[in-house]
BATI-165654 format. One record per residue: x, y, z of N, C-alpha, C, CB in turn. Coordinates in steps of 0.1 Angstrom, whole numbers, plus 5000, padded with zeros to 4 digits. Each point is the difference from the previous one (the first is absolute). Last residue first. Glycine has a CB too. Layout:
XYZXYZXYZXYZ...
//
This chain:
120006560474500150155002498950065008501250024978500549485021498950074994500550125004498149855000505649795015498850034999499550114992500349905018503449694972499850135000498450085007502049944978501449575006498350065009500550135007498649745009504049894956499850175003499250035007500750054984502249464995499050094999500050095011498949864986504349764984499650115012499150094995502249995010499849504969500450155002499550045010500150054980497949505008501050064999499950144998500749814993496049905019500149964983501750044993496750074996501450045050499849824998500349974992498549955008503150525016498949934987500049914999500150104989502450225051499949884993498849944988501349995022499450485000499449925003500349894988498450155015502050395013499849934991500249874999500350174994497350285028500149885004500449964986498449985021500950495003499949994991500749865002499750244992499450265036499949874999499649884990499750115017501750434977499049955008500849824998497450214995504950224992499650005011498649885010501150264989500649854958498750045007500450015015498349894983505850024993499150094995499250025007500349954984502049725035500950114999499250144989502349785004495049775023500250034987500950155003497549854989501849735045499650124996500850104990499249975022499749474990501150085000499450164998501849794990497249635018499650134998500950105002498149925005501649604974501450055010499150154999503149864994496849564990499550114996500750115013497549884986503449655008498950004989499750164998498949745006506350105020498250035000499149984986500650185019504549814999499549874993498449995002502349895004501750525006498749925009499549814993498650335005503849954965500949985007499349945017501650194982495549974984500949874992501049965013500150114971497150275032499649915006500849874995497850135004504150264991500049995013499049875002500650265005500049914953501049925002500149985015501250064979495350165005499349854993501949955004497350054973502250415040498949895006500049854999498850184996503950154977500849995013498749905006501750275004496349824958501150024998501149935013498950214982497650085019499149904997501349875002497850174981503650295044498849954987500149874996499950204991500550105062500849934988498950024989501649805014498650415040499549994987500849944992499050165003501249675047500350164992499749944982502550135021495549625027500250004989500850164995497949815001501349835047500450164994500349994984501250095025495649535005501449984990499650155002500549764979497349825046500050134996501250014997498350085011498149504991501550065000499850144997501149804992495649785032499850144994502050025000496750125015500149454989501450035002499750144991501549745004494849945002500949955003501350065009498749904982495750195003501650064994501049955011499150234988495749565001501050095006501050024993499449955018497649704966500250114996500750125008498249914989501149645027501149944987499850174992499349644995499450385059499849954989500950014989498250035007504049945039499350054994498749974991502050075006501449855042498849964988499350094992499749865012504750275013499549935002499049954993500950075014502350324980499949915005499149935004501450085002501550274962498750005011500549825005497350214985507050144994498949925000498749955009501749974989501550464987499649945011499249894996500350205013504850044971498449934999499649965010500249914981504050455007499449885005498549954997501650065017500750264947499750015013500149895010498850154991503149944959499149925007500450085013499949744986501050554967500549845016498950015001502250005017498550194932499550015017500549935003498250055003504250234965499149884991499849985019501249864966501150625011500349875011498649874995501250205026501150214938498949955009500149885010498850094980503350174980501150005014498949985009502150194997498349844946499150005015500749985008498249934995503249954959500750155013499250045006501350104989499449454978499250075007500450075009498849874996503849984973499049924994498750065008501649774992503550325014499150084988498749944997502150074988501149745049500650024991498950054985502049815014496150065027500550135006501050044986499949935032497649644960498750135005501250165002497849785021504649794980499850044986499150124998500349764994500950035051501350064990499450084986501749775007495050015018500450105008500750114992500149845019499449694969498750104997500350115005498349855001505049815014500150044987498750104992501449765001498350145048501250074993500350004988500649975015496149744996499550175007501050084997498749935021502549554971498950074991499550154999499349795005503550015030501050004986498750064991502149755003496250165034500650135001500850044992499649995017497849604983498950074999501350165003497049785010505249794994499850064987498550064996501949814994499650125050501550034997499450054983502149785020494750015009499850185003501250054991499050015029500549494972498950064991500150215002498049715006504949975017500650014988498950104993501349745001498050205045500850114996500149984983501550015026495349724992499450114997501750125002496749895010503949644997499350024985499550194999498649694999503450135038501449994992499250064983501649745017495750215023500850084998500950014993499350025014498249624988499250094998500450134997498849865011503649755009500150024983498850104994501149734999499950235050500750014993499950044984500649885018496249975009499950105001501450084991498249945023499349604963501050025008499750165002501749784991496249994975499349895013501150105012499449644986498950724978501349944999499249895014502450234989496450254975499949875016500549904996497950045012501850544976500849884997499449875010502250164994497850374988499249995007500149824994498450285005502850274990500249884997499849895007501250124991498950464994500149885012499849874993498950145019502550474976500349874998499049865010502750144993496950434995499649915006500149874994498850165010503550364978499649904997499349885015501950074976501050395023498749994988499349874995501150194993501749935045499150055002499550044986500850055022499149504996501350085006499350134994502549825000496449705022499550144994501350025002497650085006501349394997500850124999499850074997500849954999497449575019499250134993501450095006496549975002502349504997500550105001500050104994500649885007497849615011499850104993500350135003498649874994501149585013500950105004500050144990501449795010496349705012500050054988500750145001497749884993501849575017500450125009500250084987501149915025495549694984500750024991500650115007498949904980498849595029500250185008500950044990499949985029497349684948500250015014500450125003500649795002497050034954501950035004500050035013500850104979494749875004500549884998501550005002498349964985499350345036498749894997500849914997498050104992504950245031499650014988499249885006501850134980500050225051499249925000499949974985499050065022504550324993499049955001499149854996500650245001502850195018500449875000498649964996502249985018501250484983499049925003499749884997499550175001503350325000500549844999498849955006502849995002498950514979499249965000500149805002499350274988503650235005499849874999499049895005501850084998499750524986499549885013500049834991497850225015504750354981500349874994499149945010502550014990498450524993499149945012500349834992497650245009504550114970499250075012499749915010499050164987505049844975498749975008499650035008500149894995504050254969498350115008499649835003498750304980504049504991499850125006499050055005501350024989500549474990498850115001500550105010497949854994504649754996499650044996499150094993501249885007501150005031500550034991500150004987500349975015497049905025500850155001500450054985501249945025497449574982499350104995500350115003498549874999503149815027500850044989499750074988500749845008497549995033500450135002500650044988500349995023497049644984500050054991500450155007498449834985503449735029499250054989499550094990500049905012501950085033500449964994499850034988500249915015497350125019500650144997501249984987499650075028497549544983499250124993500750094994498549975014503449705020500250014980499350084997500249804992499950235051501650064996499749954990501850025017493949865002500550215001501650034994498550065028500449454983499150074986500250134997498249875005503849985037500549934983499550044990500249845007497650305038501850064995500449984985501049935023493949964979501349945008500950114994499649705002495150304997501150064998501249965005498750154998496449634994500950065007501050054993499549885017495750084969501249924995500550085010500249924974495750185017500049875000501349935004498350044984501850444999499049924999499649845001500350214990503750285011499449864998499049985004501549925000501350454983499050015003499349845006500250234983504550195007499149804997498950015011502649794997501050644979498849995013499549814992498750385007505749924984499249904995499049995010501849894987501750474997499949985010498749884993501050245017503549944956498549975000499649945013500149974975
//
């Protein structure tokens, strides 16, 4: 697994770069096929908790999009948190995986990556758009969606519908379960 780090705020020491690799190279082992591994290390300002180092990590592989997303007073222990958290979000993806491919679902459908993101800059208003993401979607159903956004730790996950072909959003419920925005014929 090649690891692209991304820092933010934060230097990169030799040292830091041999635990990271450290760390979480050991994730190889348990996930196959990855496509693409980034790490993300930034550092930020709290009001009332001071500087917090936050470490977020995103694994594609090629049917699933893992990430995880940890902070920590130390950059260290930020990373130590967001491997354990990625170690039992892929124990999780593999056991769903196992069971989906063992007779429970025989779709052979890939689920999307993340693209890079671009972010804007400088003053905006509080209504602009902050941070545009672009994603390559292949068709899935409803089903694979709602466990790709579970495994994201999102409120909701647009995905393009394996039947209609069209664009189709499902979505955490306040009251519980999942709901379906489907557009108008």
């Amino acid at each position: 697994m090649e690891l692209h780090i991304k820092p933010h705020q934060i230097t990169l020491s030799p040292e830091l770069q041999t635990y990271i690799d450290r760390r979480l190279g050991r994730l190889d082992r348990f996930l196959d096929r990855v496509t693409d591994a980034k790490l993300e290390l930034r550092e930020e300002q709290r009001r009332t908790g001071g500087v917090r180092q936050i470490a977020q990590l995103t694994i594609a592989t090629n049917f699933a999009l893992l990430r995880a997303e940890e902070e920590a007073a130390d950059v260290h222990a930020a990373v130590d948190a967001v491997a354990t958290k990625m170690e039992r979000q892929i124990v999780r993806y593999r056991s769903k995986w196992k069971s989906r491919r063992h007779g429970h679902h025989e779709s052979d459908t890939s689920l999307p990556t993340m693209e890079p993101e671009i972010e804007a800059d400088g003053d905006l208003p509080e209504t602009a758009i902050m941070r545009t993401k672009f994603f390559s979607a292949k068709p899935i159903d409803a089903d694979e969606a709602i466990e790709q956004m579970e495994l994201l730790g999102h409120t909701f996950f647009a995905f393009i519908d394996a039947r209609s072909g069209r664009v189709n959003v499902v979505y955490r419920r306040r009251s519980g379960g999942y709901g379906l925005l489907q557009p108008a014929e």
